[in-house]
N, C-alpha and C positions, 0 to 999 in steps of 0.2 A: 504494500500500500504506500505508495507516495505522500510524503508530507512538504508542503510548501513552506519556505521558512518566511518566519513571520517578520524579518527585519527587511528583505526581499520585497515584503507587499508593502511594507509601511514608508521605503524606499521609494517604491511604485508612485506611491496614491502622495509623495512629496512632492515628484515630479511630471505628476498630472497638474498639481494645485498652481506647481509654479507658470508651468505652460500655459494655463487658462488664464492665470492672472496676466504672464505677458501677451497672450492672444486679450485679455481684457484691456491694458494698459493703450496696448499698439492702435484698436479700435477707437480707443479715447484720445488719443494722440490726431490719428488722422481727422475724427470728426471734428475736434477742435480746432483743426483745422483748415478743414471741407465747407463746414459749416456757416464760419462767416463770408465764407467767400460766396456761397449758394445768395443766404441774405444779400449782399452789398450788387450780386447781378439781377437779382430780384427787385429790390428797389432801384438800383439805374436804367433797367429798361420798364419799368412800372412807371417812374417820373420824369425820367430824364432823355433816356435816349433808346430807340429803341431801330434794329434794323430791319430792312424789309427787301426783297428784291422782282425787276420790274420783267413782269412777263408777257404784256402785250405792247403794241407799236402804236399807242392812243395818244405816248406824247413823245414821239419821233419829232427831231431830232433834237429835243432835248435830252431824254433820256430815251436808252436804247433797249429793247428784248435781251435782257440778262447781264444787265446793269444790278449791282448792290448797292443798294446806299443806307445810311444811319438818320435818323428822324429825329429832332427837336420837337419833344414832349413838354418840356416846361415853356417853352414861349407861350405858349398860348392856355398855360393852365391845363397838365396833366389829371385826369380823369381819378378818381380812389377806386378800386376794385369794390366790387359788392355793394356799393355805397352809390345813389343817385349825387354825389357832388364832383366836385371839380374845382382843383385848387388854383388859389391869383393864378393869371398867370403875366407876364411882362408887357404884353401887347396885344390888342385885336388882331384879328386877321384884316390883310387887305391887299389891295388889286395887285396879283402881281405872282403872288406867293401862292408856291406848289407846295399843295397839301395833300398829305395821306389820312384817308376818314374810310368810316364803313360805310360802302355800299348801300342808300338809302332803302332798295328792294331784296336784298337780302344782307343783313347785318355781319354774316359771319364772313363778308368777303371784305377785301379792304381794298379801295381802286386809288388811285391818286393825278389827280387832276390840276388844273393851274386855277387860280381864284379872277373871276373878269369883274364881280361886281359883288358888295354890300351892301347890308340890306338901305334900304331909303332910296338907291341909285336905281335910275332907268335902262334896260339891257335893250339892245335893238339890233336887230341883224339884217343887214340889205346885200342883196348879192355877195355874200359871205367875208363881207365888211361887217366888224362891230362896233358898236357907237355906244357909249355909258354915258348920261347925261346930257343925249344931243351931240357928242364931239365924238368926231372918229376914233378910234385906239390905234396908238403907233402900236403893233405885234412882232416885230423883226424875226421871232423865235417861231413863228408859225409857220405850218406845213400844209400844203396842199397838193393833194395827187388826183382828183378829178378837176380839169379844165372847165369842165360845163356845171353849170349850177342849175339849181331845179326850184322851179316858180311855186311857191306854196309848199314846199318841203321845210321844216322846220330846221333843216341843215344846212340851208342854205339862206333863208328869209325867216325870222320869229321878230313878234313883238310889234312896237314897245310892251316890256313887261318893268314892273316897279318890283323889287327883290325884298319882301316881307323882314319886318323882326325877327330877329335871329335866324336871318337864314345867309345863305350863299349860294351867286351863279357860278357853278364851274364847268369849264370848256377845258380839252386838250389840246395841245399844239399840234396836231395831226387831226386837223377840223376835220377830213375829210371821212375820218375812219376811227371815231371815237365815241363813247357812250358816254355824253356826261349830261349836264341840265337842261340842253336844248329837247332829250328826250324823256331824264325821269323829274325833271322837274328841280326845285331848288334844295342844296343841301341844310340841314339843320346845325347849327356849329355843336349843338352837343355828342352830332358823329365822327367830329375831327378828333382824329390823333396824335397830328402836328405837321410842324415843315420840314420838308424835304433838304437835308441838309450838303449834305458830298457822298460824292461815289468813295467805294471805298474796296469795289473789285467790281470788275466786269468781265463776262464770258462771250467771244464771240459764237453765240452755237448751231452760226450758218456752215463755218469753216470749222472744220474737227482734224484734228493733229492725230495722225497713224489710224484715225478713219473713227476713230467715236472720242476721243479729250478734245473739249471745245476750246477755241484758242484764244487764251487770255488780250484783253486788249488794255495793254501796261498803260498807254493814251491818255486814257478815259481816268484811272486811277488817281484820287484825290482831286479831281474836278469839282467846285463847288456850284452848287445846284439855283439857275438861277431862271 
C-alpha cells in the first residue's frame, strides 16, 4: 500500500497558494493598468474626439471613399450617454462646417455632410446655384458631374425654404450624387456629433497593391478638413 508523504503534499498545496496569488497579483497588476487606460478612451471619444471613416463619394472632392478622419465632439457641446442633455459647448454650428450627425431616417447610421444654412436663414436653389439670404454662395469646394439640370427636381431647383429653430440645411459637395436636406429635409442639431476635423489615414481602394491591400494615399494624410 503506498503512503504519500505528508511534507510532499503540504509542499504541494504551498506552491499552488503561491502560484494563485502570483496568477492573482499579475491580474491586478495588468488591470490597474488596462483599466485607466479603457476609462480615459472612453471619455475622449464620448467628449472629445471621436473617429469615423468616409464610405461614400457625397462629399467628393472634399473628402474621399476611404478617407479616416477624427471629429470634434466638444465644439459644439458633446452629447452625455443615457442622458437627454448635452454639454456647453464652444460655439454654434455655422455655414460652412462639415459635420458628422445621425442620419435623420435612421439614427443608427451616421452621414456627414457640409452645413449651407441656420436656422432663421433663407435656402434657395436655382439651377443648382444656392443662395442663403437672397445672395448667391461663393462654393469653390463643390462638385458636379451631371451637366444638365432638371426643372422641378429638388436637386437641382428647391425653395425658398426659411430653416426652422434648431435645425440645419445640409448639402454635400458632390451636389450631384448626394442624400442630404434637399431630400430628407432639415437636420435637428441635437443629431450632431460634431466637426469634421483632419484626415488622419486614407485608403485608396480603387487601386489595390499585389491585387487586394488598398493603396494608402500618404497625400491626403493630416489634411485639415475644410
Amino acid at each position: 500500500m503506498n503512503r504519500r508523504d505528508p511534507d510532499s503534499i503540504v509542499m504541494a498545496q504551498s506552491a499552488a497558494v503561491r502560484r494563485d496569488g502570483r496568477a492573482k497579483t499579475l491580474f491586478r497588476e495588468y488591470t490597474e493598468a488596462i483599466l485607466p487606460a479603457i476609462i480615459l478612451f472612453l471619455v475622449i471619444r464620448t467628449f472629445l474626439f471621436q473617429a469615423f471613416r468616409i464610405p461614400s463619394a457625397s462629399m467628393e472632392d472634399t473628402l474621399a471613399i476611404g478617407d479616416f478622419l477624427f471629429v470634434n465632439k466638444f465644439l459644439y457641446g458633446a452629447k452625455v450617454p443615457f442622458l437627454d442633455v448635452r454639454l456647453p459647448g464652444i460655439r454654434d454650428p455655422k455655414p460652412g462646417d462639415i459635420i458628422v450627425f445621425k442620419y435623420p431616417r435612421d439614427i443608427r447610421k451616421d452621414y456627414i455632410k457640409r452645413c449651407v444654412a441656420v436656422e432663421g436663414q433663407t435656402v434657395e436653389i436655382r439651377n443648382k446655384r444656392v443662395y442663403v439670404d437672397g445672395v448667391l454662395r461663393e462654393e469653390p469646394f463643390v462638385k458636379h458631374t451631371d451637366p444638365l439640370t432638371r426643372p422641378g427636381d429638388v436637386r437641382d431647383y428647391l425653395g425658398p425654404v426659411v430653416v426652422p429653430p434648431g435645425q440645419l440645411f445640409m448639402m454635400g459637395d458632390n451636389r450631384d450624387n448626394s442624400s442630404d436636406s434637399r431630400y430628407w429635409g432639415f437636420l435637428d442639431r441635437d443629431l450632431i456629433k460634431g466637426k469634421a476635423l483632419f484626415i488622419y489615414w486614407s485608403w485608396d481602394t480603387s487601386h489595390r497593391l499585389l491585387g487586394f491591400v488598398p493603396t494608402p494615399r500618404f497625400e491626403r494624410i493630416g489634411d485639415l478638413i475644410r
